[in-house]
Structures are given as C-alpha cells and as structure tokens.
mmCIF file of the N, C-alpha and C atoms, coordinates in Angstrom:
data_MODEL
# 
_entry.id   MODEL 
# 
loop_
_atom_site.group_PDB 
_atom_site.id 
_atom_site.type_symbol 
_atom_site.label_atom_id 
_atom_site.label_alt_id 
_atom_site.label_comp_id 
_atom_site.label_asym_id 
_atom_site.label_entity_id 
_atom_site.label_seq_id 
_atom_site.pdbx_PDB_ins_code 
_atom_site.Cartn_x 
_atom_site.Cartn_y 
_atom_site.Cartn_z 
_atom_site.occupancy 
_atom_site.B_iso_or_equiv 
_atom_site.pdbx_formal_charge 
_atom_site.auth_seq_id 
_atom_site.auth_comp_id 
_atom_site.auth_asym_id 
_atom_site.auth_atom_id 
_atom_site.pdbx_PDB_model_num 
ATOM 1   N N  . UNK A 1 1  ? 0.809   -1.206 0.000  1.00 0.00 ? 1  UNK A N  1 
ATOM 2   C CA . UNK A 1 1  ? 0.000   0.000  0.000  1.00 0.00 ? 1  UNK A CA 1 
ATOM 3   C C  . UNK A 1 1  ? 0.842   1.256  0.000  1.00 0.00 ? 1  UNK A C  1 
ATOM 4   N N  . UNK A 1 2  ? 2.136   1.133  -0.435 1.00 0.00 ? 2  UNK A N  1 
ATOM 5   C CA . UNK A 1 2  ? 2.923   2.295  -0.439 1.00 0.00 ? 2  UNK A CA 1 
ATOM 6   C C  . UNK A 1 2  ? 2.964   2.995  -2.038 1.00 0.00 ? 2  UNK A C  1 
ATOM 7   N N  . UNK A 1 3  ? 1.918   2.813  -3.066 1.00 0.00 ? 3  UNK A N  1 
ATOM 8   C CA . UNK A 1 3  ? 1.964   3.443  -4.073 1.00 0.00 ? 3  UNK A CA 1 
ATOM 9   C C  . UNK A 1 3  ? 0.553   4.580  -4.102 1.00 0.00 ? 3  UNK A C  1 
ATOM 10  N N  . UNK A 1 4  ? 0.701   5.597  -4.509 1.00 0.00 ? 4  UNK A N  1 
ATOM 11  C CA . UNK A 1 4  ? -0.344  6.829  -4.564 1.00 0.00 ? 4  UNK A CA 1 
ATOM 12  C C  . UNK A 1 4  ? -1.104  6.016  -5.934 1.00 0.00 ? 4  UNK A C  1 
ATOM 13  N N  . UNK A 1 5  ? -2.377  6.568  -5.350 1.00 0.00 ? 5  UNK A N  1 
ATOM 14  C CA . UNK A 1 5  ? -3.663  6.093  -6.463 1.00 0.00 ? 5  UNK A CA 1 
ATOM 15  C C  . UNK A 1 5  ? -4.142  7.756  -6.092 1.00 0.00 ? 5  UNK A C  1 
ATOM 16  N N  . UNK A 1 6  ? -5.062  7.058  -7.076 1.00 0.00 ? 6  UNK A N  1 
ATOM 17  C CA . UNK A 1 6  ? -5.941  9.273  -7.632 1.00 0.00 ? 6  UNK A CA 1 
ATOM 18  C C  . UNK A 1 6  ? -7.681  8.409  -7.653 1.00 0.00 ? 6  UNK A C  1 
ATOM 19  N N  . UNK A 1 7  ? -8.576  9.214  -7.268 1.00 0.00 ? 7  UNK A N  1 
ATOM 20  C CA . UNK A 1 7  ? -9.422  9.067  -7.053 1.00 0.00 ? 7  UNK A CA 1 
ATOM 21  C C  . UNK A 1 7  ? -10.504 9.942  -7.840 1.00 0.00 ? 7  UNK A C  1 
ATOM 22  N N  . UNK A 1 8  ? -11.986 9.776  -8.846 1.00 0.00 ? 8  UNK A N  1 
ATOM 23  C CA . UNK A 1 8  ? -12.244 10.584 -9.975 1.00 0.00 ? 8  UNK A CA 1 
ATOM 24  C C  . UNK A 1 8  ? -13.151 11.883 -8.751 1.00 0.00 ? 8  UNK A C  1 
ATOM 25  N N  . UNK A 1 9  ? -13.501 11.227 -7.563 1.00 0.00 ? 9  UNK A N  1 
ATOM 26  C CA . UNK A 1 9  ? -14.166 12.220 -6.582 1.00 0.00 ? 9  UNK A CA 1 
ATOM 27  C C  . UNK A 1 9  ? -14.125 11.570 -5.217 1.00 0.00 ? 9  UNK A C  1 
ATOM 28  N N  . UNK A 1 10 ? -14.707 12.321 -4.286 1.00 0.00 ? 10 UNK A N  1 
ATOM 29  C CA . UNK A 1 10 ? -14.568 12.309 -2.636 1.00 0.00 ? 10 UNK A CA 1 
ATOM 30  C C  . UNK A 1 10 ? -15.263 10.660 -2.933 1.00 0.00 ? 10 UNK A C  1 
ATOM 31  N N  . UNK A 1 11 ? -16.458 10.666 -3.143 1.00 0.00 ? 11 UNK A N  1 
ATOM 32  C CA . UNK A 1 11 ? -17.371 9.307  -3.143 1.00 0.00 ? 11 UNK A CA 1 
ATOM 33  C C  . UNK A 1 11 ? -16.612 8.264  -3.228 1.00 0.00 ? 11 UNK A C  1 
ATOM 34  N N  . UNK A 1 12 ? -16.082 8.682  -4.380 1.00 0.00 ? 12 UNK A N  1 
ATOM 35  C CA . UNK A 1 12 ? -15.511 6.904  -4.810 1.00 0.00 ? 12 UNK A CA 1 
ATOM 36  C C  . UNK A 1 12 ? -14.006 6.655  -3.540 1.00 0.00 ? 12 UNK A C  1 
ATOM 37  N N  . UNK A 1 13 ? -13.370 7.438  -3.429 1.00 0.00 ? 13 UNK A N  1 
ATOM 38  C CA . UNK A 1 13 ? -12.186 7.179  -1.901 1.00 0.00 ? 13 UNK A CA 1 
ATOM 39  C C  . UNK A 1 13 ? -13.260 7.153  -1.236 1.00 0.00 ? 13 UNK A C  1 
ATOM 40  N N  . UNK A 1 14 ? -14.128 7.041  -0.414 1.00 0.00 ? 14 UNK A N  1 
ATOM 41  C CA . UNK A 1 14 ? -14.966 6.614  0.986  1.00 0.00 ? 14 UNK A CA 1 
ATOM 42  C C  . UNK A 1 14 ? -15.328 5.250  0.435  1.00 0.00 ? 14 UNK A C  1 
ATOM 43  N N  . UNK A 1 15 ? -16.084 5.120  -0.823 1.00 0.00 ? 15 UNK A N  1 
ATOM 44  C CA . UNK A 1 15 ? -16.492 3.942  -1.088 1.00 0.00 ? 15 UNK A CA 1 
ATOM 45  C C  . UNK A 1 15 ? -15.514 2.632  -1.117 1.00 0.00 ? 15 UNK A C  1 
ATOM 46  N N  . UNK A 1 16 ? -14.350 2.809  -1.275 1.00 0.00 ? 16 UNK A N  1 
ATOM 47  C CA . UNK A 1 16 ? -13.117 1.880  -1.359 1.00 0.00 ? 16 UNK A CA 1 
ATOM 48  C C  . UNK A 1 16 ? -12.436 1.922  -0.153 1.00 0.00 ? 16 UNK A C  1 
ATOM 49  N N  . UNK A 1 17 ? -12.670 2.996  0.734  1.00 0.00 ? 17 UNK A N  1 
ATOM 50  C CA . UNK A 1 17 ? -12.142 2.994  2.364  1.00 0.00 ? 17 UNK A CA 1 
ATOM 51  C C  . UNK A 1 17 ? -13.326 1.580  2.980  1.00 0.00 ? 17 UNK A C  1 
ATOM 52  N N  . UNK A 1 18 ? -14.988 2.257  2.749  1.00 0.00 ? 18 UNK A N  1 
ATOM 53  C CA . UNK A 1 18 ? -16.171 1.041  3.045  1.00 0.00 ? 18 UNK A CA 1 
ATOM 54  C C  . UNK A 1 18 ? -15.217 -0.670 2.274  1.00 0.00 ? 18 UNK A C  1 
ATOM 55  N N  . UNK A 1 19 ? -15.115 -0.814 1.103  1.00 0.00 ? 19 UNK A N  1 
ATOM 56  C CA . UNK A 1 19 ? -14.977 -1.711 0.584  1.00 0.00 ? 19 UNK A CA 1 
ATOM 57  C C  . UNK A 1 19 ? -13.643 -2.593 1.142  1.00 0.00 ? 19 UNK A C  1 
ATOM 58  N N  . UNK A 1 20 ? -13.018 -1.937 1.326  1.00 0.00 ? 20 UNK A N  1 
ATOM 59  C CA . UNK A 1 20 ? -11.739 -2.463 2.063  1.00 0.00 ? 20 UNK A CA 1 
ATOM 60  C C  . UNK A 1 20 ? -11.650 -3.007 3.778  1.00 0.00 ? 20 UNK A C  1 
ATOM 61  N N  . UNK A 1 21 ? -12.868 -2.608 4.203  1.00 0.00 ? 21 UNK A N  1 
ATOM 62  C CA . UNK A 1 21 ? -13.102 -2.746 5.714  1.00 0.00 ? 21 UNK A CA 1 
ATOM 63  C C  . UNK A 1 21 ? -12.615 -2.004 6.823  1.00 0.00 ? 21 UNK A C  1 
ATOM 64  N N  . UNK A 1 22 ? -12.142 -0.273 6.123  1.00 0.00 ? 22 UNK A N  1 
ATOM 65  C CA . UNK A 1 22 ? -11.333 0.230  7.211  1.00 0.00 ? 22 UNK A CA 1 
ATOM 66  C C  . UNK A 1 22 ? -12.843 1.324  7.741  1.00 0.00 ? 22 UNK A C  1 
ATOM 67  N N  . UNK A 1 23 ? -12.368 1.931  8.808  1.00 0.00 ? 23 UNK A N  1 
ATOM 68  C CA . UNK A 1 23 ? -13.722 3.381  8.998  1.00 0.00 ? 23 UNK A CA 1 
ATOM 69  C C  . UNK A 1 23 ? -13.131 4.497  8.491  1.00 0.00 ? 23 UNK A C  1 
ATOM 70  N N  . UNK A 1 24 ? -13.593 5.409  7.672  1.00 0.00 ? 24 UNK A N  1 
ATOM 71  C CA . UNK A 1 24 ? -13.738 6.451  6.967  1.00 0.00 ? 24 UNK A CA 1 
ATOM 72  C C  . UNK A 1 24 ? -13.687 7.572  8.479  1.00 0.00 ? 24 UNK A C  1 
ATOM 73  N N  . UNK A 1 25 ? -12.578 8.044  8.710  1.00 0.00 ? 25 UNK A N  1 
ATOM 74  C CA . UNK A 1 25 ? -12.847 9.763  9.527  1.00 0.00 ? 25 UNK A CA 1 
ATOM 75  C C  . UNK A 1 25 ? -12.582 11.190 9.270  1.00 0.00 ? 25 UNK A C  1 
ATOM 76  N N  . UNK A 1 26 ? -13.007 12.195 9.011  1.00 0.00 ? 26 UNK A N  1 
ATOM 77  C CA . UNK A 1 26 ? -12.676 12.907 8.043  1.00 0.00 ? 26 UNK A CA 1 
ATOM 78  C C  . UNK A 1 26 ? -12.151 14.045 9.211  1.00 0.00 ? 26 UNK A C  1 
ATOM 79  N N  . UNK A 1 27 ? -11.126 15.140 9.252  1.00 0.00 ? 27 UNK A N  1 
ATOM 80  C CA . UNK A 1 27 ? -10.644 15.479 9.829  1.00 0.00 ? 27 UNK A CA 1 
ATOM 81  C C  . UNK A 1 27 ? -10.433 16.791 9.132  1.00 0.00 ? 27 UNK A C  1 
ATOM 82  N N  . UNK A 1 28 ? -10.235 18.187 9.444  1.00 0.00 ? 28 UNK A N  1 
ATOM 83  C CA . UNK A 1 28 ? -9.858  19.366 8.685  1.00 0.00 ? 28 UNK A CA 1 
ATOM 84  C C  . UNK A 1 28 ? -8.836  19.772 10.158 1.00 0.00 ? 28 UNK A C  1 
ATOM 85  N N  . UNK A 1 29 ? -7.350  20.232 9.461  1.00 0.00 ? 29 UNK A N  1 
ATOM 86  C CA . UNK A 1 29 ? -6.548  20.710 10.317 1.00 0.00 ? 29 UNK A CA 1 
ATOM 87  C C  . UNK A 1 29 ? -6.107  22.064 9.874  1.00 0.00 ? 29 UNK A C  1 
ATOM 88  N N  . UNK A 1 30 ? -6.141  23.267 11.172 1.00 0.00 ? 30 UNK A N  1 
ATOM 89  C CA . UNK A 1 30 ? -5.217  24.722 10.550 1.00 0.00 ? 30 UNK A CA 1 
ATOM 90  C C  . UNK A 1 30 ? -3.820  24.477 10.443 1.00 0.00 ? 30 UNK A C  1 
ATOM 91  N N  . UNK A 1 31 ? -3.541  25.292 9.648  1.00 0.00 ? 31 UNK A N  1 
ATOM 92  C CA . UNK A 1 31 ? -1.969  25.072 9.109  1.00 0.00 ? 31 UNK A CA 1 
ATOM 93  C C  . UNK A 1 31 ? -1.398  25.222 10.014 1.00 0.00 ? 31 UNK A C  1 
ATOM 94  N N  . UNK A 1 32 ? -0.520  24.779 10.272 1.00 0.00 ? 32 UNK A N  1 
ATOM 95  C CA . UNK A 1 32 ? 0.658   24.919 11.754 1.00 0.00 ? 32 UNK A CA 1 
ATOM 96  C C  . UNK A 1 32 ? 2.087   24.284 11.864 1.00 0.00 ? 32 UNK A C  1 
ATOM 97  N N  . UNK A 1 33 ? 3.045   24.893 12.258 1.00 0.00 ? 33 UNK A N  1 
ATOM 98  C CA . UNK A 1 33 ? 4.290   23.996 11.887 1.00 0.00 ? 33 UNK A CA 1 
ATOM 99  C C  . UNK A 1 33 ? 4.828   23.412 13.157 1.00 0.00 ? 33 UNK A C  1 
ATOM 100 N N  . UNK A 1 34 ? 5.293   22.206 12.750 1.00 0.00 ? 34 UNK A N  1 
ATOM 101 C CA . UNK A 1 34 ? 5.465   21.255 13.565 1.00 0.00 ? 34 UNK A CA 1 
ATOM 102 C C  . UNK A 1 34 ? 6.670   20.511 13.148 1.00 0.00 ? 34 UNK A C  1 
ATOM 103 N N  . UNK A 1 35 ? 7.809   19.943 14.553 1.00 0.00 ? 35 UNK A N  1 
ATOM 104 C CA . UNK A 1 35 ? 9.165   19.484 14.133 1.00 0.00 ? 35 UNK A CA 1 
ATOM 105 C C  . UNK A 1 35 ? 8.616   18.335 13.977 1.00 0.00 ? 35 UNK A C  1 
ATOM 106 N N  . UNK A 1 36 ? 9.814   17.670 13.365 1.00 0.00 ? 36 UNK A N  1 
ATOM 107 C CA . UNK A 1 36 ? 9.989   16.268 12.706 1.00 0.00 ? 36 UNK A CA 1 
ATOM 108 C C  . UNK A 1 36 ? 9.364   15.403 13.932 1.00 0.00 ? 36 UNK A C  1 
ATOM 109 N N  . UNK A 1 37 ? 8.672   14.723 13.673 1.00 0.00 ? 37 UNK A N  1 
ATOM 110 C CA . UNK A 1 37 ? 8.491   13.351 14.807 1.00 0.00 ? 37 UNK A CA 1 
ATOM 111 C C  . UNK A 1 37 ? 7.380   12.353 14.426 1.00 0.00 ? 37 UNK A C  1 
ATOM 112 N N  . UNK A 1 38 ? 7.143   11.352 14.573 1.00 0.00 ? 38 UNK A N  1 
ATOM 113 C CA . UNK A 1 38 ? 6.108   10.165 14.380 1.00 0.00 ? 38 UNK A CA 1 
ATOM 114 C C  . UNK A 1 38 ? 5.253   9.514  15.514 1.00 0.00 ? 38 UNK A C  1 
ATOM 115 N N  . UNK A 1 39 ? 4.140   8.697  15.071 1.00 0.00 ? 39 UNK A N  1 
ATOM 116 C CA . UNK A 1 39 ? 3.957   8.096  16.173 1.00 0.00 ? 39 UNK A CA 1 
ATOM 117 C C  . UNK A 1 39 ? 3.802   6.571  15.345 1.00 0.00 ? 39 UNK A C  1 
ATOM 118 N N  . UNK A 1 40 ? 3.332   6.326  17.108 1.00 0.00 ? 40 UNK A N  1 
ATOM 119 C CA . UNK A 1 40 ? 3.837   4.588  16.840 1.00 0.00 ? 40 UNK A CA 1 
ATOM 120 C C  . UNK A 1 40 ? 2.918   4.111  16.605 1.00 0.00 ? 40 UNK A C  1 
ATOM 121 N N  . UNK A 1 41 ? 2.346   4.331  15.462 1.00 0.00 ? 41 UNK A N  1 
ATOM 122 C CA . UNK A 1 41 ? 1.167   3.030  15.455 1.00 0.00 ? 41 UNK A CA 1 
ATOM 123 C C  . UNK A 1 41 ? 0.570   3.055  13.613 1.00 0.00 ? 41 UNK A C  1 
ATOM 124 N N  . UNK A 1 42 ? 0.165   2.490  13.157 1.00 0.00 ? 42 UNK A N  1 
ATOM 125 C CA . UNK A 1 42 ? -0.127  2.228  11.284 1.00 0.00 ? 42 UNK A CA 1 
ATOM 126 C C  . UNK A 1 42 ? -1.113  2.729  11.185 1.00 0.00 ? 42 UNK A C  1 
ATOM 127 N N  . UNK A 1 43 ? -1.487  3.488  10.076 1.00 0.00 ? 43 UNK A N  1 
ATOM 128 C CA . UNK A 1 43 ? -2.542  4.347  9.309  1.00 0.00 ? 43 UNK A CA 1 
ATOM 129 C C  . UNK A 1 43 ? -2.418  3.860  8.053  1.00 0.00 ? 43 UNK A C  1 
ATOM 130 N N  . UNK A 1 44 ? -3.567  4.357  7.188  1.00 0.00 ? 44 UNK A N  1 
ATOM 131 C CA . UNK A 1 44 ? -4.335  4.364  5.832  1.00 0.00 ? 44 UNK A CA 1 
ATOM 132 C C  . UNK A 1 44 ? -4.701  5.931  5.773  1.00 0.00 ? 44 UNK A C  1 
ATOM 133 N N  . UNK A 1 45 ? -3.813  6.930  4.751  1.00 0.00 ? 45 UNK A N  1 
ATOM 134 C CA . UNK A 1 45 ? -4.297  7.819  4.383  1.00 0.00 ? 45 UNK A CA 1 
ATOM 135 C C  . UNK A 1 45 ? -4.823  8.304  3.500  1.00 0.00 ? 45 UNK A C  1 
ATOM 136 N N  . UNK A 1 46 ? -5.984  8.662  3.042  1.00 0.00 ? 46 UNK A N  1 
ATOM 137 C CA . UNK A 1 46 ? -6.599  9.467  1.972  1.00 0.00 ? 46 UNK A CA 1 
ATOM 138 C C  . UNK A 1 46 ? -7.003  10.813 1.886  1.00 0.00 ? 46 UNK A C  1 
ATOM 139 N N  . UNK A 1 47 ? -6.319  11.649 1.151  1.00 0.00 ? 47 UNK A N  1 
ATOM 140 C CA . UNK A 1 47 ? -6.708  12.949 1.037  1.00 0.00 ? 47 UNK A CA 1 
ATOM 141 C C  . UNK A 1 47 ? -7.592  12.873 0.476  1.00 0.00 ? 47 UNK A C  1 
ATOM 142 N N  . UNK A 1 48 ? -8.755  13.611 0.275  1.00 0.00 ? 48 UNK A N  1 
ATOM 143 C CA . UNK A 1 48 ? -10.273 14.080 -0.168 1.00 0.00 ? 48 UNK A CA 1 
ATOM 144 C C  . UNK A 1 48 ? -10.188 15.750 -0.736 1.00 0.00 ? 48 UNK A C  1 
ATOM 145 N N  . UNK A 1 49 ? -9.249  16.305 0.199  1.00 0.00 ? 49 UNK A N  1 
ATOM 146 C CA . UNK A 1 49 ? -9.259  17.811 -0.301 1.00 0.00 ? 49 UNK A CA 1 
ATOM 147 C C  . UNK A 1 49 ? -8.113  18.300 -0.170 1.00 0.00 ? 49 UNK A C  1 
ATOM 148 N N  . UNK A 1 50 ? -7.989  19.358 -0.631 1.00 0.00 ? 50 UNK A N  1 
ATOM 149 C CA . UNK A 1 50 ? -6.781  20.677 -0.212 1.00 0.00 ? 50 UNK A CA 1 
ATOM 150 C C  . UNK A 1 50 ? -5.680  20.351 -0.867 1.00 0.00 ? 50 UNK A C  1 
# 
C-alpha cells in the first residue's frame, strides 16, 4: 500500500475505504508547523481535499 492512487471524486475514496473494511474519519486541520516526529502506530491515508 505504499503506491499513490488518484481518485475521480470524494465518493468513490470513501467507497473503497467502506470496501476495504477500514472506517472512513474525516478530519480538517489549521496550518501549523510542527518538528519532525512520528507516532507509533499504522494508518491508511486518503486525502479528499486541499
């Protein structure tokens, strides 16, 4: 799952998040800068906007 796919709209990425068995959460963040660091645990990301 480390290759970028493109999506033709928002629908169809939720519908393949549903299809895949993960939960869909949609999140809007203000811009803000932040140092280098990670956390410990695995994600599935899909941008929808911006």
């Amino acid at each position: 799952m480390n290759d970028i796919q493109y999506f033709e709209d928002e629908a169809q990425a939720y519908a393949e998040i549903e299809a895949l068995g993960y939960h869909a959460l949609a999140l809007d963040f203000a811009k803000e800068e932040s140092p280098f660091h990670w956390h410990d645990f695995d994600s599935v990301l899909y941008i929808t906007g911006g």
